[in-house]
C-alpha positions in Angstrom: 4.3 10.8 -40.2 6.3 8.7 -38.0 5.5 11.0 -35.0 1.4 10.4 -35.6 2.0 6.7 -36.1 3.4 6.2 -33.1 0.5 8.4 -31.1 -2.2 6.5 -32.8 -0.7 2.8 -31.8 -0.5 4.0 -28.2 -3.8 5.5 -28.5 -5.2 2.4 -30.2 -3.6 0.4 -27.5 -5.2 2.5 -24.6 -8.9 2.4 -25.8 -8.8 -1.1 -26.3 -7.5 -1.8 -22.5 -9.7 0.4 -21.7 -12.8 -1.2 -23.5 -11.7 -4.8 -22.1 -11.3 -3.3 -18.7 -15.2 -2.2 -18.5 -15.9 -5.8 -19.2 -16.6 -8.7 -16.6 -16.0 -12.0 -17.5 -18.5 -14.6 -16.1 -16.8 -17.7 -14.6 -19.3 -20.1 -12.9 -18.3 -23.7 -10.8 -15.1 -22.0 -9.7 -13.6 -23.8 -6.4 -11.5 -22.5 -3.8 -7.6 -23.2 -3.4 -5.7 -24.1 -0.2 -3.0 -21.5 0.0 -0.7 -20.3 2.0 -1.6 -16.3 0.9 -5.2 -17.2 1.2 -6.6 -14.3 3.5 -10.4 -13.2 4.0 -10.1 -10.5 0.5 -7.3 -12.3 -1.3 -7.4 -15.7 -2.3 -6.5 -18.5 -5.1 -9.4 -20.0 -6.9 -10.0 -22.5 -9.6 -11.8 -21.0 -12.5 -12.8 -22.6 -15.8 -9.5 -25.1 -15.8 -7.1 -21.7 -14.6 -6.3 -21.2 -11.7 -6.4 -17.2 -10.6 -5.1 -15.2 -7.6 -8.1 -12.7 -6.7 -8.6 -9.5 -4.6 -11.9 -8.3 -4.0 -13.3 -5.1 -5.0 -14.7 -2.7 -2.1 -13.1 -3.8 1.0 -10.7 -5.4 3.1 -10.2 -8.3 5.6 -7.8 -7.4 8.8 -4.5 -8.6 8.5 -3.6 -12.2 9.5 0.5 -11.6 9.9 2.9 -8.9 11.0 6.4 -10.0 9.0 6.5 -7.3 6.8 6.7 -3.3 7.3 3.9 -2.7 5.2 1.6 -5.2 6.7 2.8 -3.4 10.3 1.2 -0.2 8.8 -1.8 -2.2 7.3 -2.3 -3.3 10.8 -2.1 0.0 12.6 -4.4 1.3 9.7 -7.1 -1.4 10.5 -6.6 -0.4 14.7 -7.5 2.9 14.2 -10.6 2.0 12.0 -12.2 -0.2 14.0 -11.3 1.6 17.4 -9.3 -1.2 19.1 -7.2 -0.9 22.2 -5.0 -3.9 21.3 -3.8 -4.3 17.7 -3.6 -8.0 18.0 -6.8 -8.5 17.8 -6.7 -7.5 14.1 -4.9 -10.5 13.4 -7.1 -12.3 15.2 -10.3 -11.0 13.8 -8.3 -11.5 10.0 -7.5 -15.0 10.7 -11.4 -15.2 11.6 -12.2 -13.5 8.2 -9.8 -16.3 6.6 -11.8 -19.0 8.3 -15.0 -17.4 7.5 -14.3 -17.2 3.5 -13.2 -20.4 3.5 -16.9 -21.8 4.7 -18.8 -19.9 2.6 -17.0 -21.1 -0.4 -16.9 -24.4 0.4 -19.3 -24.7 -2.2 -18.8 -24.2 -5.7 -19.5 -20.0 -7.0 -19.2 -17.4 -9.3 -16.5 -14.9 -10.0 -16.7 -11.9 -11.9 -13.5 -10.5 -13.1 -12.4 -8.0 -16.0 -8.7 -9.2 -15.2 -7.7 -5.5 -13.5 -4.4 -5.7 -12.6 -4.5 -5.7 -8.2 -0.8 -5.3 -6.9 0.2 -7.6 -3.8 2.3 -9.7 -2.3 1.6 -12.8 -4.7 4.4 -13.5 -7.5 1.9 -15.0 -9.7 0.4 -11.4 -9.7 -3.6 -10.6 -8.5 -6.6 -9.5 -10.3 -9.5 -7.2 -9.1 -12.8 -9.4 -8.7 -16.5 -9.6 -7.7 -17.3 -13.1 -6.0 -21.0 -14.4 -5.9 -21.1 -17.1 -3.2 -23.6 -20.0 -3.9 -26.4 -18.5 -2.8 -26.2 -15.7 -4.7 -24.5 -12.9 -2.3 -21.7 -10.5 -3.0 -18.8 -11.9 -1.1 -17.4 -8.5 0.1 -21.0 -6.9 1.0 -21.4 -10.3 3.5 -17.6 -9.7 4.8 -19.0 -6.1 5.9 -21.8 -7.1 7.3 -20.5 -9.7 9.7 -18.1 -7.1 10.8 -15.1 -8.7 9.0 -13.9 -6.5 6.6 -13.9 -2.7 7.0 -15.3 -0.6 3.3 -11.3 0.1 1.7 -10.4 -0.5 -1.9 -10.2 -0.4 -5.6 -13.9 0.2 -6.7 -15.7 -0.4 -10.3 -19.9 -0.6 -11.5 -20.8 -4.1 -10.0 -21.5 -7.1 -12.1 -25.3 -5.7 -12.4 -23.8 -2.4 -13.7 -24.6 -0.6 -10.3 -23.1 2.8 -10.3 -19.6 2.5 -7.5 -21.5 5.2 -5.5 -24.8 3.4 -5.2 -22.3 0.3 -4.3 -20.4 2.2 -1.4 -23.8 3.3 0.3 -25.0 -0.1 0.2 -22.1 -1.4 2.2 -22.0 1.9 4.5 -25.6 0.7 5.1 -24.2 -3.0 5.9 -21.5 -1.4 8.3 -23.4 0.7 9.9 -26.0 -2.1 11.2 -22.7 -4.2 11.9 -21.7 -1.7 14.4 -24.9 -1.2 15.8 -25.3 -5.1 16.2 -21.3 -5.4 17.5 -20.7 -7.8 14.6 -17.2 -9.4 14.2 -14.7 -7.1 15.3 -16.8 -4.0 16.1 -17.7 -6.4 19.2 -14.3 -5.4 20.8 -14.3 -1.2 19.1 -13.8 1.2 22.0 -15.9 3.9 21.8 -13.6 5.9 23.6 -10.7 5.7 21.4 -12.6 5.5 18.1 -13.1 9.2 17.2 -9.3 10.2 18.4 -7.9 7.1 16.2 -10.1 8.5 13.2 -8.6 11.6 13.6 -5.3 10.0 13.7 -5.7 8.0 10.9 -7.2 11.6 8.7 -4.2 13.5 10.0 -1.7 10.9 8.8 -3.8 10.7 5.3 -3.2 14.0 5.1 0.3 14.1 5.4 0.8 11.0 3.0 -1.4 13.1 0.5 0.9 16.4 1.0 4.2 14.7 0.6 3.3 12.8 -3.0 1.6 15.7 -4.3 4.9 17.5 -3.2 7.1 14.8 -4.8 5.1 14.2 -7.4 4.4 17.8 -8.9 5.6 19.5 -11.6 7.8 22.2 -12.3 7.5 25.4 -11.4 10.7 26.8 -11.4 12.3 27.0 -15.1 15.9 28.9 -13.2 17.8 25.4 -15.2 15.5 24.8 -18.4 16.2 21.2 -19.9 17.4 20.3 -23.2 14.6 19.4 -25.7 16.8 17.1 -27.5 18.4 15.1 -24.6 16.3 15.4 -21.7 14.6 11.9 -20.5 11.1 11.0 -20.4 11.0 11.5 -16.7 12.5 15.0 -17.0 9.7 16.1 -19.8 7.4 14.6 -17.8 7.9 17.4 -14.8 6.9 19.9 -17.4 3.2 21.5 -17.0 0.6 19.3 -19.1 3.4 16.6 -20.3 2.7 13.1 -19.3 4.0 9.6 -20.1 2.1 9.5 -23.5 3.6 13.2 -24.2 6.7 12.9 -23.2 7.4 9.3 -25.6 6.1 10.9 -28.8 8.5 14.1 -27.6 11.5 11.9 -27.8 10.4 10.3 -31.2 10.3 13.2 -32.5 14.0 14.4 -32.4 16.2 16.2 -33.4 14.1 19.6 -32.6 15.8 22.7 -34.3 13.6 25.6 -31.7 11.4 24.8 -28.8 8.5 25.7 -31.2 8.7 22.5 -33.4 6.8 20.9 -30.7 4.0 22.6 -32.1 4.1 19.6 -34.4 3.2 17.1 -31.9 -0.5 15.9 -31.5 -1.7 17.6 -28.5 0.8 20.5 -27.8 -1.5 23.5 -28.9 -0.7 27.2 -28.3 -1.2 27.4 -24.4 0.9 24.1 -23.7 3.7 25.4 -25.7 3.5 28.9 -23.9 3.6 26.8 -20.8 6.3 24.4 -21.1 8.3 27.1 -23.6 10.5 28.6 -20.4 11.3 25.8 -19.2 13.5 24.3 -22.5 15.8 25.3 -24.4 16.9 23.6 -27.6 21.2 23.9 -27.2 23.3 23.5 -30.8 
């Protein structure tokens, strides 16, 4: 009993994050904050009496400083996109983008946010957001058509409840008429060194991919299996077709007496078990 009230609190818990998730709140009249962090895709806003730290949806604005390891890499990244000789000119062309947003929301304009959780550099932490500038434009889809902002990000259904895919091929559209029309900082791409960065920039995606799917898989090998009863969440979770949720109603469950008395937990049917089964042991 204790084992299925647990699972359907968590459950209960995930379905309604997921349900508020889906959802865009509607914030008109919201003004833009001077702030030191403020960059062309990330930027403090006043909104309904709160203030908010937003990242756009879709794409993202070249870097505008190089103090950090992971901005170096961000940097590089952007170079290799965009086919520049120099990577300075990424910072340029992002303290360009900085500039740029700031103009165009001079005037007062609409954000659309369902409060997703976007990981940065801000302590205050950063939420996922569409912004509709005064005049009734997507804020990223202009930032890729002036050539300021390259197609890179978290995506969702817009505000409109356009399909992500429909979204992306609108702004491939948008970059590929920037290009043609050297926009922003396609003016300075070298044709030369575009394709040879791309495939750069694929090989090293490629390698990144390999190494967390490495680090990150399960077990195979069962030559040391764990103990049902004192193994951590992190070990169950190495097991085939255990994850977080798994793995925390497996520990609530203790004391097991055999490796089959997971039978008992809510989703661990016959072919899980006959998975997972070599690789514990229960130990008395």
């Amino acid at each position: 009993m204790k084992q299925c009230l647990l699972f359907t609190l968590f459950l209960s818990c995930c379905l309604a994050t997921a349900l508020s998730a889906a959802e865009l709140e509607t914030i008109e009249n919201a003004t833009l904050i001077e702030a030191g962090l403020n960059d062309g895709d990330s930027f403090k806003v006043r909104a309904n009496g709160k203030t908010l730290h937003l990242r756009l949806y879709y794409v993202d604005c070249p870097e505008t400083t190089a103090g950090t390891d992971a901005e170096l890499e961000r940097i590089r990244e952007q170079q290799y996109h965009f086919g520049l000789a120099d990577p300075e000119a990424v910072v340029r062309f992002g303290k360009q983008a900085t500039d740029y947003v700031k103009r165009v929301l001079s005037r007062p304009f609409t954000v659309h946010t369902g409060y997703a959780f976007a990981p940065g550099r801000s302590a205050t932490g950063r939420y996922y957001a569409f912004i509709e500038t005064h005049d009734g434009r997507d804020l990223g889809h202009v930032l890729v058509e002036q050539g300021l902002a390259r197609i890179h990000g978290k995506t969702r259904p817009d505000p409109h409840d356009t399909p992500s895919e429909t979204v992306l091929e609108e702004l491939q559209d948008m970059r590929s008429i920037a290009m043609l029309n050297h926009a922003g900082i396609w003016g300075e791409t070298d044709p030369r060194l575009l394709a040879d960065m791309h495939k750069l920039q694929r090989e090293k995606d490629q390698e990144r991919k390999s190494l967390r799917k490495k680090l990150n898989s399960k077990r195979t090998s069962c030559d040391e299996p764990i103990d049902l009863n004192t193994a951590s969440t992190d070990h169950l979770q190495q097991l085939p077709r255990i994850g977080k949720v798994r793995a925390a109603t497996i520990v609530a469950g203790r004391p097991y007496q055999s490796v089959d008395d997971l039978s008992k937990i809510p989703g661990i049917g016959e072919k899980t078990l006959a998975k997972i089964r070599p690789c514990l042991t229960v130990r008395n």
